[in-house]
N, C-alpha and C positions, 0 to 999 in steps of 0.2 A: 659752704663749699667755696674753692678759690678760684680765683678769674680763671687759672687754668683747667679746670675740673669741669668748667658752664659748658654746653654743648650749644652754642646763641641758636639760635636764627640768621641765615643771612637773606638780607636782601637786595634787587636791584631795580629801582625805579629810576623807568622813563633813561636807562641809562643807552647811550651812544657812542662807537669810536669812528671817526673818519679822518683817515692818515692827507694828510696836507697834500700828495700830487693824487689824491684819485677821486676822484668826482663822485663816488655813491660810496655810503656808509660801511664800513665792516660788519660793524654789527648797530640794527637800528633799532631805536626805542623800546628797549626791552624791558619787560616787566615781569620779574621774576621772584620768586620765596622758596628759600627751601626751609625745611620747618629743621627744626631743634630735634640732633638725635639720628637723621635720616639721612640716608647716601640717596643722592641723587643725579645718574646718570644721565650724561649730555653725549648727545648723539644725533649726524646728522652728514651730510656728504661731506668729501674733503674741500676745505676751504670755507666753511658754512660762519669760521668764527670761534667754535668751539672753544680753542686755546686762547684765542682773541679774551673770551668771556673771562675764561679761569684767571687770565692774567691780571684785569682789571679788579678781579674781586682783592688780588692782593697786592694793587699798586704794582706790580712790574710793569703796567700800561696803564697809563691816565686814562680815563675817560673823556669824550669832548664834551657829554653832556650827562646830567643825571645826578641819581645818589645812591651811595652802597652803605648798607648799615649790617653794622654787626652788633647781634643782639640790642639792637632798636638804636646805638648809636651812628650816628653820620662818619662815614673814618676816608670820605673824599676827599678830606683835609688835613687829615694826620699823619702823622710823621711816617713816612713809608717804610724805614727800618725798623721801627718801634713794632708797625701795627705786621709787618712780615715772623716776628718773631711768636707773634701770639697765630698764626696758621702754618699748620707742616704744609709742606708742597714735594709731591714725587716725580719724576717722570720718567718717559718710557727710557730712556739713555742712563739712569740711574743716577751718573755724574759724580761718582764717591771720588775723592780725592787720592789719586794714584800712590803717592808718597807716602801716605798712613795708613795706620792699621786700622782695622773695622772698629775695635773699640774707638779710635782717634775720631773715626768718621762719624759713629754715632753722636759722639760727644761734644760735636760742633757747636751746636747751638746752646748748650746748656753750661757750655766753658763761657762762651758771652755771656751769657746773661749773671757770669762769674759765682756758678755752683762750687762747694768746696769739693774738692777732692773724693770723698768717701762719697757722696752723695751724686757725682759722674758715674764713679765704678758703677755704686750701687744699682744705678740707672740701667747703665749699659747691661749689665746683668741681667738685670728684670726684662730689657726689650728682646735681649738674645733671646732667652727661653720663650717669649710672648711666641716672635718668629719661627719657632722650631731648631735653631740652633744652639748648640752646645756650648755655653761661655769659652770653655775650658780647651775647645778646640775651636774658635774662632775668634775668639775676642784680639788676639797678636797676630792675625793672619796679614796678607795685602788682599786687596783686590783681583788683581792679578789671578791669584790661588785658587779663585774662588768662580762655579760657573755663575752662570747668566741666572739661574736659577735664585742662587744664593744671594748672588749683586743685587739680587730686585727686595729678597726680603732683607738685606741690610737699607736698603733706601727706602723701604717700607718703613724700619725700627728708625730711621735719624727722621722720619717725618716727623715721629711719635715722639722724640725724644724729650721735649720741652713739655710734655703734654699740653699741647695744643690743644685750645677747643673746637679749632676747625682744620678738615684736612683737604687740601686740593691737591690732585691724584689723573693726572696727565698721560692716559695711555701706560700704564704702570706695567703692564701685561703684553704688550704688546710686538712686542721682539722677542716673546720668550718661545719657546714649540709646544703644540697644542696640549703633552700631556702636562707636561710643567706647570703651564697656564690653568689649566683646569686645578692642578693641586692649590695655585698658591689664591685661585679665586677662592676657594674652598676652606683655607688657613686664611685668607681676608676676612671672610664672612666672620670666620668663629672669633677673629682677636676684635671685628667691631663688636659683636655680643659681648663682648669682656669689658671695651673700653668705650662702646657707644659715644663716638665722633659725630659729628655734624660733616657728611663729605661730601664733595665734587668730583665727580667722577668723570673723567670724559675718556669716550670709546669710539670706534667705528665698527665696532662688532655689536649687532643687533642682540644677539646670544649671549654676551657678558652683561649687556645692558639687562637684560631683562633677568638672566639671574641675580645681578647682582643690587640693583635698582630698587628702592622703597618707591619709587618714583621715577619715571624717565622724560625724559623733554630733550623732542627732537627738532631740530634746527634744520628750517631752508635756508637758500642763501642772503648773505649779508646778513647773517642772526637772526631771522625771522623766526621768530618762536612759533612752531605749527602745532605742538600738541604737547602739552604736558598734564600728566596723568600719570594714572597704576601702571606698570608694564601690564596686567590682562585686559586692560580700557584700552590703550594702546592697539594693542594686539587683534582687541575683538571690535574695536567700532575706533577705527580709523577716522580725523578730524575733517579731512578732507582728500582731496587724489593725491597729491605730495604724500602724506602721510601712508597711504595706503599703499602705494606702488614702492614705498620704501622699505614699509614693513615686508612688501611680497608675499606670492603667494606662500610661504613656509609657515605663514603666520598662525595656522592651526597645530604645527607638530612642537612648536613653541610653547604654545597653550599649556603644553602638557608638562612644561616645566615647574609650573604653574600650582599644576594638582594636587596635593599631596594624596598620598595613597592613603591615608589615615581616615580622608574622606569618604571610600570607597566601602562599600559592602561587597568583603572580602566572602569569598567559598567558602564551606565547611570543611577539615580536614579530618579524616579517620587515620586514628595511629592505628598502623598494623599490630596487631597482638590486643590492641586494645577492645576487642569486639571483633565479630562478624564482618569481613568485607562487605563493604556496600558497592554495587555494582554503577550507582549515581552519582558515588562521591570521589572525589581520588583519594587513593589510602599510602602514606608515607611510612618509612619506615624509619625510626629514630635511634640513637644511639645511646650510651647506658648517660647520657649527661641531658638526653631528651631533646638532643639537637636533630635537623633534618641529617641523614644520612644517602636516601634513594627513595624513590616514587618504587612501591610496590602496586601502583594502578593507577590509570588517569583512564577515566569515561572517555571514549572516541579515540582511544591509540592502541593500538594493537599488541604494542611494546611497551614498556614503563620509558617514556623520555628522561632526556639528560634533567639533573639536578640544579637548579639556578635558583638563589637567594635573593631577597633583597629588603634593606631592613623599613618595617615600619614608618621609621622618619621620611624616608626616601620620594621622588616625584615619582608619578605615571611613567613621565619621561624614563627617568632610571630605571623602571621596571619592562619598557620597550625596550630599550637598550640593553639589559642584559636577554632576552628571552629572544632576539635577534641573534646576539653575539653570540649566544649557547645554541641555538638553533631548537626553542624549545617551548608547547605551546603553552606552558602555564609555569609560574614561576610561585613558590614559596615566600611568604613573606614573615617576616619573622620578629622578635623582638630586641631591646639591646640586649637581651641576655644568649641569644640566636632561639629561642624557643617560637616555633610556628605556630602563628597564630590563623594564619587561613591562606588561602591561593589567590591568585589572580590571573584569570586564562586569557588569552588571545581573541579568544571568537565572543568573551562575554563583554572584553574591554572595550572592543571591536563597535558591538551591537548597544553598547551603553553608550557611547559619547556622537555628539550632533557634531555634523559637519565642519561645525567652527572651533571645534578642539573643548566642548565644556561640555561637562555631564549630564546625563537627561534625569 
């Protein structure tokens, strides 16, 4: 495999930065691993260092003390241009260059590193589609053209463009509005499944952290690294009072993010027409492709409730979520092909899970 292809390890020993007029450290004595392959979310109050950290992994800030290794070597000492081209880096401002087109923007980095010609296109092409957009209608665009939505997965694709083996990812989401954000955390997820990065993530949102997280490490101040762990260790056994009064009390309904439903011992469901109503079971009624259509009975409702999906894949969390938003006590849960595979009710999800958001 080629150097660009490796997913290292990064690490940071014993490292330090304290700026010349201020008497206590930015970030002190940190010792930190993120493993090879894995997004790892930094997270912690404003000013705690965060960006401080990211920057130093890729020389925009010297360190005053320590050492950072990328894939076991020492790179405190290499050439900072050289070792910036082997890590993408995004941030929340994007920063595409006004004057070019998205293709130009993508192609930054891979024009340096002096790619031919067909092998830019060809790039830029493959990163458009990775992102969800259409070569063919964005590749000539400006900036400008393009919303906030867009700007963020074009500066997502020029992270990638070099294929980096490491990505530092600066609030990437962060100025975008909540539904946006949720889509493009959602098209993050599936393009790391595809191209499996080694990332740094830094957020101040608890909730991106923990979806998006193999691993979170939150930061007091001046860098103090207070807990890095699972997002559900996190979540469920707090390091200490910092830790704990940061996660807040929300930190059970988080939990649920957590779950996956796949976990759960789902209802039985009776297809209408297929037998006998059962007066204990709920009985659905499906349509000629065997998809959910309508609740022909739910046990304790007077009326057949509204209709709410949710697939297989999906969290607990997703399954609150829509059976709130439908106003509905028991929701369908179904496969990729939408065929129902069992229910999951209100009062049973209710009465199965302990106080701390995890299953009994």
């Amino acid at each position: 495999m080629s150097e660009a292809g490796r997913c290292p390890m990064i690490a940071l020993e014993g490292v330090s930065k304290t700026y010349p007029k201020q008497s206590k450290p930015a970030v002190t004595e940190l010792n930190l691993q993120v493993p090879e392959g894995a997004i790892v979310t930094l997270i912690g109050p404003s000013g705690c260092g965060k960006t401080t950290i990211l920057k130093m992994m890729n020389r925009l800030i010297e360190p005053t003390t320590g050492r950072i290794l990328l894939a076991g070597e020492d790179v405190t000492d290499a050439n900072g241009d050289q070792l910036r081209r082997r890590i993408g880096y995004v941030i929340q401002q994007v920063g595409l260059f006004p004057h070019l087109t998205i293709a130009d923007n993508i192609a930054v980095v891979p024009k340096m590193l002096g790619w031919d010609k067909r092998r830019v296109t060809s790039r830029v092409d493959e990163l458009l589609h990775l992102v969800g957009m259409e070569p063919g209608d964005f590749r000539d665009r400006y900036p400008r053209q393009l919303s906030g939505g867009q700007q963020q997965r074009v500066g997502v694709a020029r992270g990638l463009a070099a294929d980096p083996p490491v990505m530092l990812m600066d609030e990437p989401f962060g100025a975008i509005d909540p539904i946006t954000r949720e889509r493009l955390q959602d098209e993050f997820l599936e393009v790391q499944r595809q191209v499996a990065k080694t990332i740094c993530f830094v957020t101040h949102d608890l909730s991106e952290a923990v979806k998006l997280g193999d691993r979170i490490a939150v930061f007091a101040a001046r860098g103090r690294l207070a807990q890095y762990d699972t997002p559900s260790e996190v979540l469920a056994h707090p390091a200490d009072d910092f830790v704990a009064e940061f996660v807040g009390s929300g930190a059970a309904v988080r939990r649920l993010s957590l779950l996956p439903i796949s976990q759960l011992e789902l209802a039985e469901i009776v297809i209408s027409g297929a037998g006998a109503a059962a007066k204990d079971r709920p009985v659905l009624s499906v349509d000629d492709a065997g998809r959910p259509s309508a609740w022909h009975h739910v046990p304790g409702s007077e009326r057949p409730p509204a209709l709410v999906t949710v697939p297989l894949s999906a969290t607990v969390y997703d399954a609150v979520d829509v059976m709130l938003d439908g106003h509905a006590p028991v929701v369908v849960v179904v496969d990729d092909d939408g065929q129902p595979r069992g229910a999951l009710r209100w009062d049973s999800l209710v009465a199965d899970l302990r106080p701390n958001g995890q299953l009994r």
